[in-house]
Each structure stands twice: as C-alpha cells, then as structure tokens.
C-alpha positions as CSV (number, residue, x, y, z in Angstrom):
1,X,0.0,0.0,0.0
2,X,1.6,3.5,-0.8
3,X,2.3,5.9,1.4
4,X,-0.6,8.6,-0.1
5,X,-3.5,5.8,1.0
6,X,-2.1,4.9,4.3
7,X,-1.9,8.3,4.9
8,X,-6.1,8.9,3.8
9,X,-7.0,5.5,5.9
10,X,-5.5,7.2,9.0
11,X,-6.3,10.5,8.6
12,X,-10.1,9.3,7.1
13,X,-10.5,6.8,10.1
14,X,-9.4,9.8,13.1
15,X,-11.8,11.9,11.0
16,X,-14.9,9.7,11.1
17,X,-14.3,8.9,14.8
18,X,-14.0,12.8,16.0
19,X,-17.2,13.7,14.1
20,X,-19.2,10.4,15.4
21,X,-18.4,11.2,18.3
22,X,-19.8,14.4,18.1
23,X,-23.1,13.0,16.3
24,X,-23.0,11.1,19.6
25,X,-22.7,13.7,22.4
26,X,-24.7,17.0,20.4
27,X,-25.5,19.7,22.8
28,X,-29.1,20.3,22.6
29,X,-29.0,22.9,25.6
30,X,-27.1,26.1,26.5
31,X,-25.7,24.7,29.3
32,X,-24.2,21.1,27.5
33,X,-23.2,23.6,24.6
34,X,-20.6,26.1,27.1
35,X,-20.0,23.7,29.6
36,X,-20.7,19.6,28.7
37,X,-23.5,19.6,31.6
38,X,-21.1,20.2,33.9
39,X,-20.6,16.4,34.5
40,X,-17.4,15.8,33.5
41,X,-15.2,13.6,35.2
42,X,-12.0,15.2,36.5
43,X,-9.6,12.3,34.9
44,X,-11.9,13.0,31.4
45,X,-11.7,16.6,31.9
46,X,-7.8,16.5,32.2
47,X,-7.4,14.6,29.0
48,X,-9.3,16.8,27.4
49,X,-8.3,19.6,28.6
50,X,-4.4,18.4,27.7
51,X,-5.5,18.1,24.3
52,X,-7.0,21.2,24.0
53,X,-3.6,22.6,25.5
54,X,-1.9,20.8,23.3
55,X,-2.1,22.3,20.2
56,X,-0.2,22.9,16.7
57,X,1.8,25.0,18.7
58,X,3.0,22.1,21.1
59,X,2.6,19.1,18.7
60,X,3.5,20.9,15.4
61,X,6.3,23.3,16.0
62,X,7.7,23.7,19.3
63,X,10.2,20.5,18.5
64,X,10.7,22.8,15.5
65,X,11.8,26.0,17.7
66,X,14.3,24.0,19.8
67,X,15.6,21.9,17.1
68,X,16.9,25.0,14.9
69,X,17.6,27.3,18.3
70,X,18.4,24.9,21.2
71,X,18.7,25.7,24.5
72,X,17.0,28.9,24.7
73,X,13.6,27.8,23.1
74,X,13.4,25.4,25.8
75,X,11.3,28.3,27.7
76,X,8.4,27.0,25.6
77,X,8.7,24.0,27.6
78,X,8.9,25.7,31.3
79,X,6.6,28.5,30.5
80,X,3.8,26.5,29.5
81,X,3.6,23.8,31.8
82,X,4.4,26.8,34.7
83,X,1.4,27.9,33.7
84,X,-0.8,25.4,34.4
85,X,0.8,25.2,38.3
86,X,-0.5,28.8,38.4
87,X,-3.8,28.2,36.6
88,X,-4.1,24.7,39.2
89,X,-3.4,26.9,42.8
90,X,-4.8,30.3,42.0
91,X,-7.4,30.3,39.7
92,X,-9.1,27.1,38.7
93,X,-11.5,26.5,42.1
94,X,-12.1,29.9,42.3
95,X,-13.9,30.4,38.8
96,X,-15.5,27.0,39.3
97,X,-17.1,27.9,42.5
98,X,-18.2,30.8,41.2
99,X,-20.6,28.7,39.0
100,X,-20.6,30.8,35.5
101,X,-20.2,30.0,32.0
102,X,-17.1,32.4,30.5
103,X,-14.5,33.9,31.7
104,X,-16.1,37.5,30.9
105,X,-19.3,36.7,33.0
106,X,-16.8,36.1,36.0
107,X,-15.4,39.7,35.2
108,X,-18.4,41.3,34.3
109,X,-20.5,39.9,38.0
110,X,-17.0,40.8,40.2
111,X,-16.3,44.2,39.1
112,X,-20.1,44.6,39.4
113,X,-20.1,46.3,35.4
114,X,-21.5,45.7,32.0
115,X,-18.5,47.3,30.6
116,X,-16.0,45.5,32.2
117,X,-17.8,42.2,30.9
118,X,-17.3,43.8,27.4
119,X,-13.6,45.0,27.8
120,X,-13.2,41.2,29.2
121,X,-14.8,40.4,25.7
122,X,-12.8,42.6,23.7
123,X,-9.0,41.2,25.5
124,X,-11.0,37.0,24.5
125,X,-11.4,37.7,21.4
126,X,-7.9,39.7,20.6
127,X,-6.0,36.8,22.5
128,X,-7.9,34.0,21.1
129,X,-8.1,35.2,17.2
130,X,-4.7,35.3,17.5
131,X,-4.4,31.6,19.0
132,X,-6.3,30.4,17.0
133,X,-4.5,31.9,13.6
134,X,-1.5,29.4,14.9
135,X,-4.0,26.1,14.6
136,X,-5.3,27.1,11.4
137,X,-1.9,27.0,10.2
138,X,-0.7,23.8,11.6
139,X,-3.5,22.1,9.7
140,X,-2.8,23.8,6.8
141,X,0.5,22.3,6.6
142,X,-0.3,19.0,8.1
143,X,-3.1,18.7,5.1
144,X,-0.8,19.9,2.7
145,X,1.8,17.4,3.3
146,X,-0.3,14.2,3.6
147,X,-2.6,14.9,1.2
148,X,0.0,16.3,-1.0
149,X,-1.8,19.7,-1.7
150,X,-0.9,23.2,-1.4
151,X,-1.3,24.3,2.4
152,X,-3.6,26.7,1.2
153,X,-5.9,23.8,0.6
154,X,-5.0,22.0,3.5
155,X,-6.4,25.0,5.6
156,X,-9.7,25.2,3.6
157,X,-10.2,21.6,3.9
158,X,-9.2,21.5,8.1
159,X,-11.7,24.8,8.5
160,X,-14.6,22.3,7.0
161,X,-13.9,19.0,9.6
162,X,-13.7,21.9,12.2
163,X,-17.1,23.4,11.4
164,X,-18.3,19.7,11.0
165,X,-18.2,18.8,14.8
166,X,-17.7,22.0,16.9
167,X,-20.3,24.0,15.6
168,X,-22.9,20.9,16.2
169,X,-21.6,19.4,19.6
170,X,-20.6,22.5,21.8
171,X,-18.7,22.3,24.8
172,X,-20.1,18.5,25.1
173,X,-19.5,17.3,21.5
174,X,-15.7,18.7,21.8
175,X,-15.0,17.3,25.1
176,X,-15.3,13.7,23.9
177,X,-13.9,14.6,20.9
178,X,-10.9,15.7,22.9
179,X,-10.5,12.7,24.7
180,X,-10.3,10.3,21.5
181,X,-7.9,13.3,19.6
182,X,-5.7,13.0,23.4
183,X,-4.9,9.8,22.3
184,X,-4.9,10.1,18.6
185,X,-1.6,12.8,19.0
186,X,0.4,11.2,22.2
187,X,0.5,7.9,20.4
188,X,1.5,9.3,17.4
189,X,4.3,11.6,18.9
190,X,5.3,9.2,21.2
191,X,5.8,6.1,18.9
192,X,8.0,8.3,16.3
193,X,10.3,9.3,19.2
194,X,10.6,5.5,20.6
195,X,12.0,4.5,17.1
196,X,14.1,7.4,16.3
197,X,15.6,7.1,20.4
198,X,16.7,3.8,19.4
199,X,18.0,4.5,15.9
200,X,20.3,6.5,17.5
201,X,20.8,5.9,20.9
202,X,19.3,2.4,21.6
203,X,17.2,3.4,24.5
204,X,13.7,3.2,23.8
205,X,12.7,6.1,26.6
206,X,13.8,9.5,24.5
207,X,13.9,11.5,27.4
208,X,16.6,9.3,28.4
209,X,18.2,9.0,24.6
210,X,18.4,13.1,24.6
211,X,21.4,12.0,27.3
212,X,22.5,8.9,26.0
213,X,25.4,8.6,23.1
214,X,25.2,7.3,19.8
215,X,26.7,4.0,18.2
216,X,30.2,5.8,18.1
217,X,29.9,6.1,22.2
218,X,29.8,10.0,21.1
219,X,27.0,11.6,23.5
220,X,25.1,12.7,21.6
221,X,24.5,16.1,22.7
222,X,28.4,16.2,22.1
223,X,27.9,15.2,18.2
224,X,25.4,17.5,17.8
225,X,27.3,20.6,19.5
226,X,30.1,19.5,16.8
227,X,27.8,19.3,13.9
228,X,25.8,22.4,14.5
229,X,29.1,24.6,15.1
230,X,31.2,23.1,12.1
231,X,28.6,24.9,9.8
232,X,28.3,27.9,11.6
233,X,25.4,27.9,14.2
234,X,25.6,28.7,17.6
235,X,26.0,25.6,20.1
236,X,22.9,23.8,20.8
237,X,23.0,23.5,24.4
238,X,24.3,27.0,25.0
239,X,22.3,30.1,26.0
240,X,22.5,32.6,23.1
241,X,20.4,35.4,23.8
242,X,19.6,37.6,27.0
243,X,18.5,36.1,30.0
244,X,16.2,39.1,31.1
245,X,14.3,38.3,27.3
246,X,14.2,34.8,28.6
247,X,12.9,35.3,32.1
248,X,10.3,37.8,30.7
249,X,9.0,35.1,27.9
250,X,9.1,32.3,30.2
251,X,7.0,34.3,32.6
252,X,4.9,35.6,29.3
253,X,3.8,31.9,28.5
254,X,3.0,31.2,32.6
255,X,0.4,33.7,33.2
256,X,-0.8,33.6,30.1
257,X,-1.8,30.3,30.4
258,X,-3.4,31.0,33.5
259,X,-5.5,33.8,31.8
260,X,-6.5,31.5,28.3
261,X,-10.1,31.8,28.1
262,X,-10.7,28.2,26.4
263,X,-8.7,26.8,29.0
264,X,-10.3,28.3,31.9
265,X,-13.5,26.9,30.8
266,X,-13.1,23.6,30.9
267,X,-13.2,23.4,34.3
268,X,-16.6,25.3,33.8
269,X,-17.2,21.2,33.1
270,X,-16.7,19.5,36.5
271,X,-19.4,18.6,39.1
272,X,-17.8,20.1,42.4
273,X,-15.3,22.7,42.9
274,X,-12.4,20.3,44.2
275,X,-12.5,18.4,40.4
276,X,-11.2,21.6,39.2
277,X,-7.8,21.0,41.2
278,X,-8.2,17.6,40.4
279,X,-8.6,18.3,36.8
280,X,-5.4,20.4,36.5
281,X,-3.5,17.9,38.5
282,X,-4.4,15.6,35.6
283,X,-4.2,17.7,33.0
284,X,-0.2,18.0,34.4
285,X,0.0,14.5,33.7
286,X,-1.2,14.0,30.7
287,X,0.7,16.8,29.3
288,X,4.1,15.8,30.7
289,X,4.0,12.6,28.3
290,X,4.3,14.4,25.8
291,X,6.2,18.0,26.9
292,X,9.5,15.0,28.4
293,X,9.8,14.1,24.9
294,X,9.5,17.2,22.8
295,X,13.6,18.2,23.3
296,X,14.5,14.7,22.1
297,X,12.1,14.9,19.3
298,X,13.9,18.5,18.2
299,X,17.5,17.4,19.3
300,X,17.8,14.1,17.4
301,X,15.4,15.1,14.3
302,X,18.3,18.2,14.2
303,X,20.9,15.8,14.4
304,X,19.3,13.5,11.3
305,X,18.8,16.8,9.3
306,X,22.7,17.9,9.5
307,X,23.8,14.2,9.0
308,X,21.8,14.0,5.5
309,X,22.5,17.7,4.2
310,X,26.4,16.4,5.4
311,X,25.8,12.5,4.7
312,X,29.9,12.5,4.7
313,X,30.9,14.4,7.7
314,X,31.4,18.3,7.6
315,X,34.7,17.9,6.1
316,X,33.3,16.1,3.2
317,X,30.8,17.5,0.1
318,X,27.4,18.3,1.1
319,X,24.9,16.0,-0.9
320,X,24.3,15.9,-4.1
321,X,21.1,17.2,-6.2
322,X,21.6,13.9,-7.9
323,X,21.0,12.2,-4.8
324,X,18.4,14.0,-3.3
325,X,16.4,13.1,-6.7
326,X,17.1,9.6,-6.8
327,X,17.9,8.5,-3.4
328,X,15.0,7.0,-1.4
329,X,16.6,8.5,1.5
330,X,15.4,12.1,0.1
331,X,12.2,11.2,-1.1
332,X,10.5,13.1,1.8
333,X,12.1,16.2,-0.1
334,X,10.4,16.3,-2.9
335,X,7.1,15.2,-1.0
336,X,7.4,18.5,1.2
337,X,8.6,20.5,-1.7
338,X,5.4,20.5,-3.2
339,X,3.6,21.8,-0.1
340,X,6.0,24.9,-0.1
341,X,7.1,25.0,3.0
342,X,10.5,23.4,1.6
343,X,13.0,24.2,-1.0
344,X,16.8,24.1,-2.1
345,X,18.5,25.3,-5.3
346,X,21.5,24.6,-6.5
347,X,23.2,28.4,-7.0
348,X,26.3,27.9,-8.3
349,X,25.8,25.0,-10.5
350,X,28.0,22.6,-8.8
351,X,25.4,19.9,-8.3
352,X,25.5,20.2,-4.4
353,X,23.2,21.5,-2.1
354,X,25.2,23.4,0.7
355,X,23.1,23.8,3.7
356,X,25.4,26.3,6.2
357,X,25.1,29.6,8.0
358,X,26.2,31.7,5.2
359,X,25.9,34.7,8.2
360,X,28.7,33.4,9.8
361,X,32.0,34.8,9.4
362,X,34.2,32.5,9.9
363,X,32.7,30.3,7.1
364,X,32.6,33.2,4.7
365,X,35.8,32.5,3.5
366,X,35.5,28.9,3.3
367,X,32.7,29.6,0.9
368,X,34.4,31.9,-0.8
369,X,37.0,29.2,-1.1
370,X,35.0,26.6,-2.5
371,X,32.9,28.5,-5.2
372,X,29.8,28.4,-2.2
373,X,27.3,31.5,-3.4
374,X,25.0,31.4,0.3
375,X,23.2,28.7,2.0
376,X,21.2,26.5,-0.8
377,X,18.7,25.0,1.2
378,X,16.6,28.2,0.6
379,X,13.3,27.3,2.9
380,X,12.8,25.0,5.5
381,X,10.0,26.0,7.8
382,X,10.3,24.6,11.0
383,X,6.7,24.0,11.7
384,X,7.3,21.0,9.5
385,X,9.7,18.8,11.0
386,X,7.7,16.8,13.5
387,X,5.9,16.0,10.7
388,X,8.8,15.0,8.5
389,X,10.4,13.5,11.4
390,X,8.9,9.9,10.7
391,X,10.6,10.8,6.8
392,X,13.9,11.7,7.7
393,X,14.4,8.9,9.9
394,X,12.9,6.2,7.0
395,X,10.5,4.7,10.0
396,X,7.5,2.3,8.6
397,X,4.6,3.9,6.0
398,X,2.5,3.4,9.1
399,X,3.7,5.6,11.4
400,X,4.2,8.4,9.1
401,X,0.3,7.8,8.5
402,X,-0.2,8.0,12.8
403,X,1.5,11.1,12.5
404,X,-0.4,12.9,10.0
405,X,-4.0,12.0,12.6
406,X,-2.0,13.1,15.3
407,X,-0.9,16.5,13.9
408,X,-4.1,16.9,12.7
409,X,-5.7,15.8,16.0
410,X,-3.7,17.9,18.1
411,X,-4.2,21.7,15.5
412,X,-7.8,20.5,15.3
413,X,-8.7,20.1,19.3
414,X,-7.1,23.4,19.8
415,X,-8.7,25.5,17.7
416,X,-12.1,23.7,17.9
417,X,-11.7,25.1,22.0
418,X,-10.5,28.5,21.0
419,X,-13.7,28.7,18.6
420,X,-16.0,27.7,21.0
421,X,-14.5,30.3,24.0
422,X,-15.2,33.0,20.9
423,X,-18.4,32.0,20.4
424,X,-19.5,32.1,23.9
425,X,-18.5,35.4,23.9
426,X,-20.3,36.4,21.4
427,X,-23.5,34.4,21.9
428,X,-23.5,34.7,25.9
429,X,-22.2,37.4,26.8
430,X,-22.2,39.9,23.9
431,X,-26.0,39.1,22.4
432,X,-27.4,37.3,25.8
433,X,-25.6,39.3,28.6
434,X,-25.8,42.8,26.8
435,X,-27.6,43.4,23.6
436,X,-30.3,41.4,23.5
437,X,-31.1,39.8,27.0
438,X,-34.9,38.5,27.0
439,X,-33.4,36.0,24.0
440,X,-34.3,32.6,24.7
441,X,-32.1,29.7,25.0
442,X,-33.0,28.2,21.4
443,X,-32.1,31.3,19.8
444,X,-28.8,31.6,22.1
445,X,-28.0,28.2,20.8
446,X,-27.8,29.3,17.0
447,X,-26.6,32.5,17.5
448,X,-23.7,30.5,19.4
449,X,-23.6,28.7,16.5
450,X,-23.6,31.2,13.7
451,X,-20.9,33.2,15.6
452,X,-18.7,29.6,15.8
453,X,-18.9,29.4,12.1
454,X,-17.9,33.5,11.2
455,X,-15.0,33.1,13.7
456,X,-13.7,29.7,11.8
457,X,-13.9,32.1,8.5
458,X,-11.9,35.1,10.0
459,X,-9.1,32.4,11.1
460,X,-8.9,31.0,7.8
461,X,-8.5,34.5,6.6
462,X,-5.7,35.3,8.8
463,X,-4.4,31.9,9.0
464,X,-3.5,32.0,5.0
465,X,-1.1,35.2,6.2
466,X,0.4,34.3,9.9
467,X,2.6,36.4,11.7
468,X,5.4,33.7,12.2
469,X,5.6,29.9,12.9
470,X,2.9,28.6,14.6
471,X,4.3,28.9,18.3
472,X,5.6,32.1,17.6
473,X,1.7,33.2,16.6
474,X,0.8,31.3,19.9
475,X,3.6,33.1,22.0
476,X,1.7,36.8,20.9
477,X,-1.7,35.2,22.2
478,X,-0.4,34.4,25.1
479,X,1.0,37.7,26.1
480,X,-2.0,39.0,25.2
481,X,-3.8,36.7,27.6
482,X,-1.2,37.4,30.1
483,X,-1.1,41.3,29.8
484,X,-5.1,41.6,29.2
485,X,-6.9,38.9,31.5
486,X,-4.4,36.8,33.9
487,X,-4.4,40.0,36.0
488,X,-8.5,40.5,35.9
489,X,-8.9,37.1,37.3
490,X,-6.1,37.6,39.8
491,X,-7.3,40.7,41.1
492,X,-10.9,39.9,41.1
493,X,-10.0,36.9,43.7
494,X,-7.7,38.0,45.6
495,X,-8.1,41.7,46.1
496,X,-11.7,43.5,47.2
497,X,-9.6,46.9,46.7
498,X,-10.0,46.7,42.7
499,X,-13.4,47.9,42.0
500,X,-15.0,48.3,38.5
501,X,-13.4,51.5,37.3
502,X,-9.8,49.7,37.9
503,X,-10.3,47.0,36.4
504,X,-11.6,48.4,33.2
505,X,-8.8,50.8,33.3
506,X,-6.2,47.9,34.0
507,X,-7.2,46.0,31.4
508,X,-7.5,48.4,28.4
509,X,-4.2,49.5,29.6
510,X,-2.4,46.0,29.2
511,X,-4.2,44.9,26.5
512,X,-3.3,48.3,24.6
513,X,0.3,48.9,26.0
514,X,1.1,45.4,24.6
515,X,-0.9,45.7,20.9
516,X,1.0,48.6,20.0
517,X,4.5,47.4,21.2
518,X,4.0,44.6,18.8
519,X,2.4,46.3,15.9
520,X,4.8,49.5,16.2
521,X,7.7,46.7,16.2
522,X,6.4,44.4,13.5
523,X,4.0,46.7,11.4
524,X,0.4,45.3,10.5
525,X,1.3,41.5,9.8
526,X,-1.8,40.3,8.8
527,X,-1.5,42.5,5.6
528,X,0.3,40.5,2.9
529,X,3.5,41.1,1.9
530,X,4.0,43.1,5.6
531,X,4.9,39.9,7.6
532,X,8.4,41.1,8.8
533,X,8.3,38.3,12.1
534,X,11.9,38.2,13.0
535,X,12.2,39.8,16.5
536,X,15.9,40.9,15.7
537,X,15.7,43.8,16.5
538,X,13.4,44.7,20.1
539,X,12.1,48.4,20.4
540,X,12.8,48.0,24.0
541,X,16.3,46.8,24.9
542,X,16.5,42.9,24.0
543,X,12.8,42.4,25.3
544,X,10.7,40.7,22.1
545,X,7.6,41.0,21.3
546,X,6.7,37.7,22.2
547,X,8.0,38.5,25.8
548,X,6.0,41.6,26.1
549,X,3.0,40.2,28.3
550,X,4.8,40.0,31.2
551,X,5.4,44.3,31.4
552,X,1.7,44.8,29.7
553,X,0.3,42.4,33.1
554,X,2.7,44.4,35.4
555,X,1.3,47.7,33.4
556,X,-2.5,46.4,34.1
557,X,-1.7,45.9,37.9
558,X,-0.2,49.1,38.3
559,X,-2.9,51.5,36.3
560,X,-5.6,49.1,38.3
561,X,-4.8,49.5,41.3
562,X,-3.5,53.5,41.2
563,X,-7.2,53.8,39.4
564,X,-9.2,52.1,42.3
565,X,-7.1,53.7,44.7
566,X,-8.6,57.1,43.4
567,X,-12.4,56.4,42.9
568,X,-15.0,55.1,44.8
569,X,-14.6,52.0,46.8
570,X,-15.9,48.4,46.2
571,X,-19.1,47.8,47.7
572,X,-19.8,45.5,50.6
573,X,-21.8,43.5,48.8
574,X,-18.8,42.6,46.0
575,X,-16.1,42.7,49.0
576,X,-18.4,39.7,50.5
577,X,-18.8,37.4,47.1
578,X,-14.9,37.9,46.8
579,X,-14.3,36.3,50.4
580,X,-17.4,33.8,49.9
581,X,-15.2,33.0,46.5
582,X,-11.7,32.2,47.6
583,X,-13.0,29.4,49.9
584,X,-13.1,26.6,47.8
585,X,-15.4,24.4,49.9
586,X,-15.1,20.8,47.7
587,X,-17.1,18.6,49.8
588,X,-20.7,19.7,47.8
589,X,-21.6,20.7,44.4
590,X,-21.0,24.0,44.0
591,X,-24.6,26.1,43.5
592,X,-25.5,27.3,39.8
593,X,-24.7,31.6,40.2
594,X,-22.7,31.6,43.2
C-alpha cells in the first residue's frame, strides 16, 4: 500500500471517529453547549483539557523551535507547563465555584459592570483570534503534506472538519472529541520518538536517549554541538540570547496560560469545585507525556537533518542534487517541496546542495573558497519537522500515516476550543448578557452557533497570512492573555480593593500597551506582503515582542490599582462574594450563580 493511501485511511478513520463522536454527544441545551452539563469527570476533563492545550503549537512546532535554536527555546517548555501550576493553585477552584459559564461573565458579575464584561470580551477575542490563527496554520501544513496539496488547501479543507463537529456538539461534542484526539496525538508523537531514540541511541525512553550517546559512544549532545558549530550555528546546548528576554518570555507563556479563556473553561465542566484542582492535576499528567519528549524529538530530528544535508561528515561534500532526486533516503524532499514549506537550489551550479550559516564569518571565506554563493537550502519552515520527522528517519509507512491524525488531532482540538470560548463570547455574553437579553435559550444556541462558524472564516483569513511559525503566533496570544486577563482574574479573587473603574482601566491598559509594542515593532502583519516576524531587532532593549505580556500584566496591575485607589470604593456586597469565592469548599456541588 503506498504511502498517499495509508496516509487517507489514517487520517479518514481519526476523522470519522471525531465527528461520530460528536453526532453522539450533540449539545441540545445552553448549558451542555458552554459547559458539557457540567458532569465531567475530572480524569476526562484533564485529558481533554491536555489536548486542548496541546495544540499545533506544542505538537507541530515547538520540537521545530528547539531543534533550529536549542537551549533557549526550551522556555516554551517551562513557561507553559508553569502555567498550568499557576492556573491549578490560583485560579481554577475559584472560577469553578463561582458557577458561571465564560471567563467575561466572572469579570463582568465581580467588578459589578457591564462594561468590564465587554472589555473582558474585547481582550478574549484579541487573545484567542490570534491563537487560534496558529491552529489554522498547523493544519494547513499538516493537510498539505499528507494529502500532498498546497497548504492553502489544507487549511480550507481543516476549517470544514472543524465546522463539522464543533459547531454541532458545543462544549459537550468537543470534550469527547478531545478525549479520543488526546490519544490520537500522544501515540502518534510518542511512537516516532521510541524508534528514532533507538535509531540512534538504543534506549527506547527519549527523554533518556536526549542524554545517552550514539553508536560511536559520542554523546550525543556532544555530536550535535560539533555538527551544528562546524557549519556555523551557535552551540545547541548553550544560552545565546539575553537572559532578562528569557525570564520575561518564560514568565509571558505562565500567566498567560493561566489567563486562556478556552482553557479556563473547561473546568466550567466539572461537578464540584475540588475536580477543578483535580482536573489540573491531571491535566499535568497528561501533558508531561508528551512536553518529556519534545527536546529529544527536536535534538535528534536536528541531528538527522545535519547528518543528510552532510551525509559524509562536515569535512566532506554536502549532498548531491543527484542524490536528493534519486535517493530513497530524500524522497520526503520532494514530497514537502510541493507543499511549499520546503526548497533548495543549486546556485552555483556545482550539483550540491550546501546547507550552512552563510551569516557566519568565519565560514565566509571557506565559501568563498570553494565556489559556495549562500546557503542552498533556501526554505525549511520549521513547523514541519515533526511531521517530516517519521521521513527523515525512514521509520514504517505506518507511522508516518499515525502522525499525519496526530498533527491533525492535536491543530484540530485546539482551535475547535478556541472557537467555541469566541463563540460564547459572542452568543453569551455579547448578544445574551448585553444586547439582547430577554433571547431565549434556542435562539442563544444558534446564534452560538452562527458566531462559531464567522470566527472559523476570520481564522482562515488570517491563517492564510500568519505572523510567524505557529508557536511564535501562539507566543503573541499568550501575552496578550497574560497582559489583558491573567491579572483581571487575579485581582478579582484575591483583592476586594479593585473595583469596576480599575479594572476596566487595568485592562485596556495591558491589552493596549502590549498591541502597540507589537504592531509598532512588527508593522500590521496580517496585511500580505508586511509579515516582517523576525524579532531581531526589540524596540525596548532585548525584550521581544513575544515576551512583552509580562510588562503589559505588570502595566495592568499598576494603572488598576492607582485607578481604584482614586475612585470610589468596592461595595460591601462585592467585597463579600470575593471572600465567599476564595473558599473553595469541595465537599458539595457547588450552586449554579454563586
């Protein structure tokens, strides 16, 4: 069976089981459409909830980011699973006992004002647009390779099985579907990584193969420092930028992860107030399986790149364009070439493909030497080398076919969550909480449903023109989450000082602050032909703008509380659901409203 069908039978069979399952558990209320019924167990809830974490960003191209950067990109790693320490201790209980639907109704009910409900509206849909543009483009380019299309197809095709089963089953439909897509994408990543680990290592565990050494006895961190500095790059294991950007990012990705909207509402799903914990405590879990293995996955598929670019050592000819077009070695080449996301050209004719850091100075004159006119391996975008991963390393038709359902599965659950947080903002608290509210809950229902379906077109829209790789689009969300909402939330629990004009203040101010450090740095990058997403050059000292949400929180803290500070005081009535809130009582079911 070739490889094009084994890819459509897995693919095809993931496909059928997500929207069956969706047929299966259709939300025919208001209440099983934002929140599954709230009777979700915690163990369920966590696996979903992991997969809805886990999105293009994780699956897709974070092994990506630390395979072409190293060390540094491992801040991916610590600021997102951080996050969800914070997200378990701080803020999941608290929400959950206060028994709403969205994250906006919590602010709108604290801060006792329609208009902070709508700012909280405003800052969702700004932080989860942007989210969402990154899973949009991870199935474009997961569609576009295994079904050997353009990814603008791919991404036209993913927006259609995304429609198919969120609109239709809600909250309920997705968190089944999560479940199944869970382990659709951690058996596909995993498996990958347990033949590549013992490819090169021998040890089936690739947490434990990242430390182990290659068939030479080289460790093979050791070869890969070697390889990596021989043509040029930095060391892989070395820090190479500043560690203030670093602490700032990391910090970024934590509280914004405590302040995601579609991630805060799934523990809108559980029965009492202690699942919540519960459910993050899972949710820990079930990421881990997968966030252990992503720097393997990025360290050895870096090491089987430079090895077939170099197949005779650094010190020998780079490979041939002969070979690449013959060689069944290469054939994933020309496969991804035709997506194009990869491509290579032979510029000075000798019938090699030089892949080097043509930046570098010290290989300058080497080039210069050997007739070398710049690096010929002209695009290689990073988002695809899980993906290829299986390729490079010539594993079984098979598992190149589990990889494109988990891919898929994981860009899929993501942005299936993000839709539905942007609908409930719309339907619930836009429509239902502000413009219209005698509308009754049929009519709720579709308007949920029509404003599901205009968001999936607006992310196909901007997903055909992203910012930067998929993680990098995810990082900007997540400072916006982190500058806009995390400190909302925070404040609206654990301070009574912060009263409605603050909070309003507070957040405009973070959200605002943050929006114009990273349009003023990158210019409008959803306009074609504008998309200048390199960070190389920070407007403030070496801070990025995908480290940015960590000044635009400390911003909204400040102007909230100097704001409250100056106009009139919380009433007793708010000061009292604040205490009655941040005692998490877990032995009942927490009461619908309070």
């Amino acid at each position: 069976m070739d490889q094009f069908t084994l890819n459509l039978l897995f693919v095809g069979a993931s496909f059928a089981l997500y929207i069956g399952i969706a047929i299966w558990a259709r939300a025919g209320s208001t209440s099983e459409f934002y929140a599954a019924g709230r009777g979700v167990h915690p163990v369920t809830n966590g696996m979903a909830t992991a997969a809805d974490w886990m999105s293009a960003a994780s699956f897709i191209s974070m092994a990506g980011l630390i395979a072409f950067t190293g060390y540094d990109n491992s801040s991916f790693l610590m600021g997102w699973t951080g996050g969800y320490v914070l997200l378990a201790l701080l803020l999941a209980p608290y929400l959950r006992k206060f028994g709403k639907f969205t994250v906006s109704e919590f602010i709108g009910d604290r801060f006792y004002s329609s208009t902070a409900r709508m700012v909280a509206v405003i800052c969702l849909l700004v932080a989860s647009i942007t989210y969402v543009i990154g899973q949009m483009q991870g199935v474009g380019i997961a569609f576009g390779r295994f079904l050997e299309i353009d990814a603008f197809w791919g991404l036209l095709i993913g927006a259609c099985v995304v429609f198919a089963y969120a609109v239709f089953g809600g909250m309920k439909g997705v968190t089944y579907t999560q479940v199944a897509q869970y382990c659709v994408l951690i058996t596909a990543y995993t498996i990958p990584a347990v033949f590549i680990s013992l490819q090169l290592t021998g040890n089936p565990i690739p947490a434990l193969g990242l430390f182990g050494s290659t068939e030479s006895g080289e460790p093979l961190l050791a070869k890969l420092n070697q390889i990596v500095t021989d043509l040029g790059f930095a060391e892989y294991t070395a820090a190479h930028g500043s560690t203030i950007n670093m602490v700032l990012f990391t910090l970024s990705l934590m509280i914004g992860t405590a302040g995601l909207p579609h991630v805060i509402m799934r523990f809108f799903t559980v029965p009492r107030v202690s699942d919540a914990r519960w459910s993050a405590g899972w949710t820990l879990v079930f990421i881990a399986l997968l966030y252990l293995t992503a720097p393997a996955v990025g360290a050895m598929a870096r090491l089987n790149i430079s090895e077939l670019m170099w197949p005779n050592g650094t010190d020998g000819e780079a490979v041939s364009v002969e070979q690449i077009e013959s060689d069944p070695e290469y054939a994933w080449m020309a496969t991804w070439q035709k997506t194009g996301l990869l491509g290579w050209e032979d510029k000075n004719g000798d019938g090699k493909i030089q892949y080097y850091n043509d930046a570098n100075a010290d290989l300058q004159a080497k080039a210069a030497e050997n007739g070398w006119e710049g690096n010929e391996l002209t695009n290689f975008n990073r988002d695809i080398l899980v993906l290829a991963n299986p390729e490079i390393a010539s594993l079984p038709g098979w598992v190149i076919g589990l990889v494109a359902a988990g891919g898929l599965a994981a860009a899929l659950s993501t942005a299936a969550g993000l839709l539905l947080a942007i609908s409930s903002a719309v339907s619930h608290d836009l429509l239902k909480g502000q413009l219209t509210p005698n509308m009754s809950e049929k009519s709720e229902l579709l308007a949920a449903r029509i404003s599901m379906a205009a968001a999936i077109v607006v992310a196909v829209l901007l997903g055909l023109n992203p910012p930067g790789f998929a993680a990098q689009t995810v990082a900007l969300a997540f400072g916006l989450a982190a500058a806009s909402i995390f400190p909302a939330l925070m404040m609206g629990i654990f301070s009574t000082r912060i009263n409605n004009v603050g909070a309003v203040a507070g957040m405009l101010a973070g959200l605002v602050v943050t929006l114009l450090y990273i349009f003023l740095h990158k210019g409008w990058f959803f306009i074609p032909d504008t998309n200048t997403f390199t960070d190389a050059d920070p407007l403030l000292g070496p801070i990025k703008s995908t480290s940015f949400g960590a000044i635009g929180a400390a911003v909204n803290f400040a102007v909230a509380y100097v704001v409250s500070g100056m106009t009139k005081e919380t009433p007793q009535e708010i000061k009292d659901l604040v205490e009655s809130v941040r005692i998490p009582r877990g032995a009942g079911v927490a009461v619908e409203g309070h």
